[in-house]
Every structure is written in C-alpha cells, then in structure tokens.
C-alpha positions, 0 to 999 in steps of 0.5 A: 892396778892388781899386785899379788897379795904376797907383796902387799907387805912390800907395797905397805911398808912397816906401819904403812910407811912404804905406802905413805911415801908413794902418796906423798911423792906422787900426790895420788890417792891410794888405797889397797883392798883385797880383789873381790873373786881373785884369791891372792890378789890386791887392788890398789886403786889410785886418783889424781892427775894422769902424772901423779897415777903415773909416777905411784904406779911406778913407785909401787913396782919399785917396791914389788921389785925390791921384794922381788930382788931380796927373795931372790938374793936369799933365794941364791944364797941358799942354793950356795950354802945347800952346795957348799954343805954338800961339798963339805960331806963329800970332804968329810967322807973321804977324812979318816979321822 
C-alpha cells in the first residue's frame, strides 16, 4: 500500500502509537519504508490473514482520513479568519476617528 510521505506522521502516530494500534487491532504485521524511485512516497507492507490485511488497510485510511479532515478544517477557518480581516478594514476605513 503506497501513502503520501506527509501523512506518514499520521499513520505512525506519536512514538509509533498510531501504528502500534493498527497491529494490535488487525493482527497484521506492518512495516513502513520509504518508496525506493517514488520521492514522497511510503510503503507500507502488511502480512497475515486476508481479514487482518483488510482491516489494517483500512485502519491506515482512517488515519490518512483524519489527517486529511484536520488540514482541512484549519484550512476553512483560515480562509474565514483572512475574510473576517478584510471585512474589518473595509469597517475600519470607513470610521472617522
């Protein structure tokens, strides 16, 4: 399974808890590499039953989907903060003080 290198952080977790829970829930073994030839790209490589790879593929796109979700929440609400500035200088422009 090949993730974009940005959300490898995502994937792994802090100290690898992210990770360490995707194997204990699944019951896969997982390990993450980087793509040889494929600048930022990940590999991550998993081994068990059909149902255990299953279930950590999934587990690993509900985290690159959290990731996702968070970038794109901040991403909206700095799009209304720049609004809300401008708003602000077309008010205070027309204050005489």
């Amino acid at each position: 399974m090949q993730i974009p290198l940005s959300y490898a952080d995502a994937v792994i977790g802090a100290s690898g808890t992210n990770i360490s829970y995707i194997r204990r829930a699944s019951g896969a073994s997982i390990t993450i590499q980087e793509t040889r030839g494929v600048p930022g790209e990940m590999t991550v490589e998993m081994s068990g039953t059909s149902s255990q790879i299953q279930a950590a593929q999934q587990l690993v796109q509900v985290f690159v989907h959290i990731l996702y979700s968070a970038f794109y929440l901040y991403w909206q609400m700095f799009k209304l903060y720049v609004a809300l500035l401008d708003m602000w200088a077309v008010v205070d422009s027309n204050l005489s003080y």
